[in-house]
C-alpha positions in Angstrom: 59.4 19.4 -45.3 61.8 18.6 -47.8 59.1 19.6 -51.0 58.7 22.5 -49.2 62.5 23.5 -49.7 62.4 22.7 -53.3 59.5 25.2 -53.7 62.0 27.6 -51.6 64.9 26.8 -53.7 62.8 27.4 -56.7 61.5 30.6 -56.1 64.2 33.6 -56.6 63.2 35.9 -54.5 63.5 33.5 -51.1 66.9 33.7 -49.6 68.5 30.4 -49.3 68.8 30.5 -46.1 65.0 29.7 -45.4 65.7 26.5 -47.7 68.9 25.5 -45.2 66.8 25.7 -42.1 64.8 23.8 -43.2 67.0 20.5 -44.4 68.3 21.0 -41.0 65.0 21.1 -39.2 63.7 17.9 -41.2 67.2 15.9 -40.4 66.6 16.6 -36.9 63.3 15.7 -36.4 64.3 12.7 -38.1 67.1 11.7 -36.2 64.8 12.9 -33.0 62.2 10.2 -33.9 64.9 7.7 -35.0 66.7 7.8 -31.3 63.0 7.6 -29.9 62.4 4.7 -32.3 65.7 2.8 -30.7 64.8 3.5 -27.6 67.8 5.8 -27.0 67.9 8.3 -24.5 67.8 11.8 -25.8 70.3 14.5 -24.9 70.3 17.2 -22.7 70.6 19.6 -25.3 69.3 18.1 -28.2 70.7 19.1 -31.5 72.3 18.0 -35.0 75.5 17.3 -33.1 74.2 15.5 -30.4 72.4 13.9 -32.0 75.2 12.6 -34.3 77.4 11.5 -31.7 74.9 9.2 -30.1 74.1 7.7 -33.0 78.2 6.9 -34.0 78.4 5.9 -30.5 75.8 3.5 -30.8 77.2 2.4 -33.8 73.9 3.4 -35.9 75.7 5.3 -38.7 79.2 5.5 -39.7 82.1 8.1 -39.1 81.2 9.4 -42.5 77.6 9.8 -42.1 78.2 11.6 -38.7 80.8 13.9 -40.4 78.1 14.7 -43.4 76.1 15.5 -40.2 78.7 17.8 -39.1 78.6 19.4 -42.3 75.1 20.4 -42.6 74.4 21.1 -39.1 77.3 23.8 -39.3 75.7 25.2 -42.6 72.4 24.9 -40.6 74.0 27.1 -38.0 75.3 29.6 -40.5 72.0 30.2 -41.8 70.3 30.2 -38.4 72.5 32.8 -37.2 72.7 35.3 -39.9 76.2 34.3 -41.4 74.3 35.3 -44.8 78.2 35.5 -46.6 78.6 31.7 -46.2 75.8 31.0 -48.0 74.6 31.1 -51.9 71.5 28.7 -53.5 74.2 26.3 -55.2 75.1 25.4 -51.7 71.4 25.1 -50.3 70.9 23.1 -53.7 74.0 20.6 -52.8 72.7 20.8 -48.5 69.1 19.5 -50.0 70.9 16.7 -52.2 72.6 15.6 -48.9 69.8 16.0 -46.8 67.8 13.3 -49.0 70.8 11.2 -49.2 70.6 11.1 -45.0 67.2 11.0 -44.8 67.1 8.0 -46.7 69.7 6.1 -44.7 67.8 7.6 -41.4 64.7 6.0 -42.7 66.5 2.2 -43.4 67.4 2.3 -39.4 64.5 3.4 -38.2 63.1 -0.2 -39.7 
């Protein structure tokens, strides 16, 4: 997913918002298949959030790493919802750096 959002980050013409729901559709699958991995019960109403605080509640990723969660799940949201004056390519370019940066750490605990 995530060199698809470079190719939609690249290309001019593609509204950033496309890139952001993306990061934020690739983060959640991934913490998705990290809570399966753990054998964690999912939530009701699954979600970045959700998804966040059961992992800081478990004690899988620190109160910084659910806040960066936070973060992009609201920009997520933004996008998602047609909030369109929120968002601009320099911070779809800095949501895809921190998506990386997250995705790496999801992938160390899912080991």
């Amino acid at each position: 997913m995530m060199g698809q959002v470079r190719r939609l980050l690249n290309d001019k013409q593609t509204h950033p918002a496309a890139a952001i729901v993306l990061c934020g559709a690739a983060l959640e699958s991934a913490l998705r298949a990290l809570i399966e991995a753990r054998g964690l019960e999912l939530p009701e109403r699954p979600s970045l959030s959700t998804y966040s605080q059961l992992l800081r509640r478990e004690e899988l990723i620190t109160k910084q790493e659910a806040k960066d969660l936070e973060q992009v799940g609201g920009l997520r949201n933004a996008a998602a919802h047609g909030q369109f004056e929120e968002l601009s390519r320099e911070r779809a370019g800095l949501m895809e750096q921190q998506t990386n940066l997250l995705l790496s750490r999801i992938s160390e605990l899912r080991l």
